[in-house]
C-alpha positions as CSV (number, residue, x, y, z in Angstrom):
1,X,-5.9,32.8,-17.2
2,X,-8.2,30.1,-18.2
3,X,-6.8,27.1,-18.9
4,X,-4.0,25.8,-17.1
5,X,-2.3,25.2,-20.3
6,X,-2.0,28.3,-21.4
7,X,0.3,30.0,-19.1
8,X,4.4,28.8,-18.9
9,X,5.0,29.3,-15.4
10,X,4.0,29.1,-11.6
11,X,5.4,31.3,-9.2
12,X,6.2,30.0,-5.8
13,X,6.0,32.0,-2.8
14,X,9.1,33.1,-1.4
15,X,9.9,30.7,1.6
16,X,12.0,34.0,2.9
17,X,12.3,37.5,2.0
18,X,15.7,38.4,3.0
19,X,19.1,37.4,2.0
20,X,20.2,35.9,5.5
21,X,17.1,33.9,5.7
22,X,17.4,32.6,2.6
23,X,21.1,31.4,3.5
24,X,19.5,29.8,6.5
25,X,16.9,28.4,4.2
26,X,19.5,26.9,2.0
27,X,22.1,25.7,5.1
28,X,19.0,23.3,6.6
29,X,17.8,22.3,3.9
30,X,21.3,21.3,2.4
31,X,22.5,19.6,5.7
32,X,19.2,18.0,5.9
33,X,19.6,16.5,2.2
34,X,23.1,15.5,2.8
35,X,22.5,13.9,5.7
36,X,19.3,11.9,4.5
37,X,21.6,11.5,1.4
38,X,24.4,9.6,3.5
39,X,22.1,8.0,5.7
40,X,20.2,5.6,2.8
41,X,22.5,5.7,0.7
42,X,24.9,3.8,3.9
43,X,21.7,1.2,4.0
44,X,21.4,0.7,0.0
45,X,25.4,0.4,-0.2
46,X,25.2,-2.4,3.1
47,X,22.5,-4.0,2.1
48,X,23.5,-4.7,-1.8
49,X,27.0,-5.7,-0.8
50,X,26.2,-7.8,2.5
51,X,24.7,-11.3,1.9
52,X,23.5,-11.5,5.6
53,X,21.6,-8.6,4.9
54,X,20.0,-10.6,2.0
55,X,16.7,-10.8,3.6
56,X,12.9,-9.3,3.2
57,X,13.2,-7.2,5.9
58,X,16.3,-5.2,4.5
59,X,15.5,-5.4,0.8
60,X,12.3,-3.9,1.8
61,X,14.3,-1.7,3.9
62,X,16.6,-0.9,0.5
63,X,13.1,-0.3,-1.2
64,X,12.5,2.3,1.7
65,X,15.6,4.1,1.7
66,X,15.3,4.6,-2.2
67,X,11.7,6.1,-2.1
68,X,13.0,8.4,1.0
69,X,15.8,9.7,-1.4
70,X,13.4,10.0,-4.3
71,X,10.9,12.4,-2.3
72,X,14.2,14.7,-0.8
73,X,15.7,15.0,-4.2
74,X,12.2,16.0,-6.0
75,X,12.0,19.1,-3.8
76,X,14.8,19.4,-1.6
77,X,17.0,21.0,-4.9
78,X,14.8,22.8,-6.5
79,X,13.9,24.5,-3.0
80,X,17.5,25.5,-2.0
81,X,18.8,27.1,-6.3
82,X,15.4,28.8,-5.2
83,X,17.1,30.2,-2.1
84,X,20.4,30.6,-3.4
85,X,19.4,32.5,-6.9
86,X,16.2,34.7,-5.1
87,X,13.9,33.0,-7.7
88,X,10.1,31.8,-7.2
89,X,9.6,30.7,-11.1
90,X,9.0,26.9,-11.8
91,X,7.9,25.7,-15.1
92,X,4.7,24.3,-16.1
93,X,5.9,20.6,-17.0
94,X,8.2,21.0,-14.3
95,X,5.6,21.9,-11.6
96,X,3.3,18.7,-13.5
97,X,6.5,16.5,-12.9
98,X,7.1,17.4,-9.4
99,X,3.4,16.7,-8.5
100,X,3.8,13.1,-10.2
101,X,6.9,12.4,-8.3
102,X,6.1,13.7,-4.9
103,X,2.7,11.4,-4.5
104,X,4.5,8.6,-6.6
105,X,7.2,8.6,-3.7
106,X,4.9,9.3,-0.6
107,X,2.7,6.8,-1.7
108,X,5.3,4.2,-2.8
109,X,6.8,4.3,1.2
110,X,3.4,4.4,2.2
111,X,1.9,1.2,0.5
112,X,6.0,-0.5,1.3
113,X,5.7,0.3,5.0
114,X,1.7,-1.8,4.6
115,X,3.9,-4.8,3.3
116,X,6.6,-4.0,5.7
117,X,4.0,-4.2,8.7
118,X,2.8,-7.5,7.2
119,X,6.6,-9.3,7.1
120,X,6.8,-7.8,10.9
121,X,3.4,-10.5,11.5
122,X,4.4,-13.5,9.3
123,X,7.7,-13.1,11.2
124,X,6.4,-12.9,14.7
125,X,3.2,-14.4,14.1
126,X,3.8,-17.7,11.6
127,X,7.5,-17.8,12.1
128,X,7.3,-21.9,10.5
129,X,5.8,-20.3,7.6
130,X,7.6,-17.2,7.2
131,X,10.2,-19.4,4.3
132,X,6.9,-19.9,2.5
133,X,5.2,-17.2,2.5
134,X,8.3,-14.1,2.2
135,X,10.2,-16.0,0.0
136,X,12.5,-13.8,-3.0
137,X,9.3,-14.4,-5.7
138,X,7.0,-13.4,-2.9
139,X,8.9,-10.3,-1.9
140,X,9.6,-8.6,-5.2
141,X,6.1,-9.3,-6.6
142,X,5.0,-7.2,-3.3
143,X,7.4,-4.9,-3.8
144,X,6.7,-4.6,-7.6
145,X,2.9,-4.0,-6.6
146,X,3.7,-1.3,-3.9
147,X,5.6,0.5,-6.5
148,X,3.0,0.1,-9.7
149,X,0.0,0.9,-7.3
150,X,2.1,4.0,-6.2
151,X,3.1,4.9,-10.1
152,X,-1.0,4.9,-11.1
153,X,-1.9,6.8,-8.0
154,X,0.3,9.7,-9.1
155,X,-0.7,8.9,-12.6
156,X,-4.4,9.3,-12.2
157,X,-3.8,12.6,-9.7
158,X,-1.2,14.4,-12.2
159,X,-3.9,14.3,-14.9
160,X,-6.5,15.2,-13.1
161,X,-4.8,18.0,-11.1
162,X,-3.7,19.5,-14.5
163,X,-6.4,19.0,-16.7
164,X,-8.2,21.6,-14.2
165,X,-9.1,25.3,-15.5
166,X,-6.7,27.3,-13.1
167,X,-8.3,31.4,-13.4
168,X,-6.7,32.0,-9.6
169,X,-3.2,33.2,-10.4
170,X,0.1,31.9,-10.6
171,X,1.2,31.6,-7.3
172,X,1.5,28.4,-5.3
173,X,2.1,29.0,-1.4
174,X,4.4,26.6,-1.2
175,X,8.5,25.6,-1.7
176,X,6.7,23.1,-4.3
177,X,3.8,22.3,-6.6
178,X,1.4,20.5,-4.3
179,X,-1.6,19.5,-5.2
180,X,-4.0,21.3,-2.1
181,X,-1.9,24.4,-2.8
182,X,-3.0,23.9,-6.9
183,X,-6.7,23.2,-6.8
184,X,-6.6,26.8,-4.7
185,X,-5.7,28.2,-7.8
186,X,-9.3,26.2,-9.8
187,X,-12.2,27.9,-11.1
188,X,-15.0,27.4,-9.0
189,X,-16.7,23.8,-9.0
190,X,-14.2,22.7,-11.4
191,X,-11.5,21.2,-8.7
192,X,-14.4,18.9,-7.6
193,X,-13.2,15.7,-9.5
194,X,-9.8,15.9,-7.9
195,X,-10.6,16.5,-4.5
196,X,-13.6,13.2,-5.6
197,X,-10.3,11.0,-6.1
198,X,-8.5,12.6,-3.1
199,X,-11.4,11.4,-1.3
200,X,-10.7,7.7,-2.9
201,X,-7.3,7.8,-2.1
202,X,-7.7,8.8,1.0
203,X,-10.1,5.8,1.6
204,X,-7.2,3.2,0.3
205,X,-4.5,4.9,2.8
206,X,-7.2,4.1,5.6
207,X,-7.5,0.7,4.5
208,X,-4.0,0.0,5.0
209,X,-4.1,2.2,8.4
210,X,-6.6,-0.5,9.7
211,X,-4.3,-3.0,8.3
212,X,-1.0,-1.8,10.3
213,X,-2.5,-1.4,13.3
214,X,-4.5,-5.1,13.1
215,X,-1.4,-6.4,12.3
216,X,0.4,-4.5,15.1
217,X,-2.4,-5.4,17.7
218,X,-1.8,-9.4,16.5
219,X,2.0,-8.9,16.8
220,X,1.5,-7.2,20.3
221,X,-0.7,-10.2,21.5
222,X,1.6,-12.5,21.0
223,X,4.9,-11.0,22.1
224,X,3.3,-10.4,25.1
225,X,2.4,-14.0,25.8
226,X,6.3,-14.8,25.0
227,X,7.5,-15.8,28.2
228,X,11.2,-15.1,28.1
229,X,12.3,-11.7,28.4
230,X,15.4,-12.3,25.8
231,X,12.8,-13.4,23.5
232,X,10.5,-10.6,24.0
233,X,13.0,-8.0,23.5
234,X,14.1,-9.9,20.5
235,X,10.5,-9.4,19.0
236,X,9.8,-6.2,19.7
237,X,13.3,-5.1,18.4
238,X,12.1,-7.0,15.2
239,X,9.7,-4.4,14.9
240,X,10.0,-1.6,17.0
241,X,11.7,0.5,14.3
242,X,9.2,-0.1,11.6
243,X,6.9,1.0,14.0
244,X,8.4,4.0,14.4
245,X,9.0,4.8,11.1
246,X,5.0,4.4,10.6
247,X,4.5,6.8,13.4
248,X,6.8,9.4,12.1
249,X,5.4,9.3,8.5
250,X,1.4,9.4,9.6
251,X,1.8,12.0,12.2
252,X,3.6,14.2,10.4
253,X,1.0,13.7,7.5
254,X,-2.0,14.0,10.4
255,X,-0.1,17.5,11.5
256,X,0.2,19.0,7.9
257,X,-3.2,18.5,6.9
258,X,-6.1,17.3,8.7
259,X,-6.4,21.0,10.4
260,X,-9.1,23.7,10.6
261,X,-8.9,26.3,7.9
262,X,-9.1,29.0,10.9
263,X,-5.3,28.1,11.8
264,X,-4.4,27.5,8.3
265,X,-1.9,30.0,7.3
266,X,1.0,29.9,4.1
267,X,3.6,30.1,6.5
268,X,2.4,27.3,8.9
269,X,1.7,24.9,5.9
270,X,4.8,25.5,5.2
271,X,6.1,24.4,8.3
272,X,4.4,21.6,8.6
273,X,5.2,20.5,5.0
274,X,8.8,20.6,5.5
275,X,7.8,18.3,8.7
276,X,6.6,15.8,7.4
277,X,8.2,15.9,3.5
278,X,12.1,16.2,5.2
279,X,12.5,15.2,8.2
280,X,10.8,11.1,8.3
281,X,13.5,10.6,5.2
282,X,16.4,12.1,7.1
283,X,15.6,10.1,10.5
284,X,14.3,6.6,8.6
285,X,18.1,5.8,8.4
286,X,18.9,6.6,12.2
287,X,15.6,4.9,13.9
288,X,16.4,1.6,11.4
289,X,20.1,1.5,12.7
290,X,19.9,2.9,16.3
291,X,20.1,-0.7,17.9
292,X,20.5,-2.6,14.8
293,X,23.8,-4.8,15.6
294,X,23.4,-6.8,12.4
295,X,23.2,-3.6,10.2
296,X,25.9,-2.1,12.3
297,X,28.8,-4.5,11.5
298,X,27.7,-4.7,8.2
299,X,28.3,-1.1,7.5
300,X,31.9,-1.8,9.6
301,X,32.7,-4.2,6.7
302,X,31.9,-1.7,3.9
């Protein structure tokens, strides 16, 4: 095949081979989805209908919880009427539009938990001018840029990915299109302007890296110098959770694919793909309301 226009259909590698595995396949992965499903979908329900909840850290949190959804429900489906029918096929524009929505979603909760790190330092750090500077206009223009940057990002990667010659076959060894899993499928040198703006992109999620962990290390400092205890707690438990969430998201990431190709294997980046693409959406939901008291009795009133 030379062009990747010219052929209809990928085929995805069986996740399992026989029929009770592909039951269990289907069971986790529905239980998983459901659960994630009721989780946000609790915290955009509270947080629409509560007014006390009318502040940046929960509508950024209601930004979160509908990104989290968006990335289950571009794979999560399509994964288990694989399962349940014993079918690998995907189309083309299908396969194109599940690229473009994966990175669009991972890197929309990406670039929101950067802006999430940074209310977590205005409010700790400037508390007199937290009014000023996360007010509503404030908010949703960093909200609205978190989701446009995210929205070119997949842009520029979905055209890129699939204006590449693909002469390797048709099979992706993976439960969905992913872009490291396509470019294995490239002629020759011809994958080298992709992985060029992986590169890039990869030097933009560093940047904000550095930026969460500056703004953590400033946050830290000064919680630290806090000298009641009541107080302290009352800091950290400001941001404690987002921190977690950030934790959960990069080192799933850092497991799935910073590793040497001598361990690499389809089945274990499969594994690790399911880590970190299904479970930091299904637990978001639990680590934000685990000791939350003011998200708790707002969910006793819906």
């Amino acid at each position: 095949m030379s062009n990747s226009s010219s052929f209809n259909e990928f085929l995805l590698l069986a996740f399992v081979d026989t029929w009770e595995l592909r039951l269990l396949h289907f069971s986790l992965f529905l239980g998983t989805y459901l659960s994630a499903l009721l989780g946000n979908g609790l915290i955009i329900t509270a947080v629409t209908c509560d007014h006390h909840l009318h502040t940046p850290m929960y509508f950024f949190l209601l930004n979160l919880s509908v990104l989290d959804l968006g990335t289950l429900s571009t794979t999560v489906p399509k994964s288990m009427a694989n399962s349940l029918w014993d079918t690998r096929a995907i189309s083309y524009s299908g396969c194109a539009a599940q690229v473009f929505l994966v990175v669009f979603f991972l890197g929309g909760e990406y670039f929101l938990l950067t802006v999430m790190a940074y209310d977590c330092y205005v409010a700790i750090c400037r508390p007199l001018h937290y009014s000023t500077l996360m007010g509503s206009t404030a908010c949703v223009k960093m909200a609205t840029g978190a989701w446009a940057s995210a929205f070119l990002h997949a842009l520029l990667h979905t055209v890129n990915t699939f204006s590449i010659p693909l002469c390797q076959g048709n099979t992706v060894d993976q439960f969905f299109c992913e872009i490291p899993q396509i470019l294995k499928l490239s002629c020759s040198d011809s994958y080298l302007s992709e992985v060029g703006l992986i590169a890039f992109s990869a030097s933009i999620i560093f940047g904000c890296f550095i930026f969460i962990v500056l703004s953590y290390v400033q946050i830290f400092t000064v919680v630290l110098r806090i000298p009641s205890e009541q107080a302290r707690n009352k800091a950290f438990s400001t941001c404690l959770p987002h921190l977690a969430v950030v934790s959960l998201f990069l080192s799933t990431d850092a497991f799935a694919y910073p590793k040497p190709p001598s361990i690499s294997s389809p089945a274990l980046d499969m594994v690790l793909t399911v880590l970190y693409m299904v479970v930091p959406p299904a637990l978001n939901p639990l680590i934000y309301s685990m000791r939350n008291k003011e998200f708790k009795d707002a969910l006793r009133k819906v």
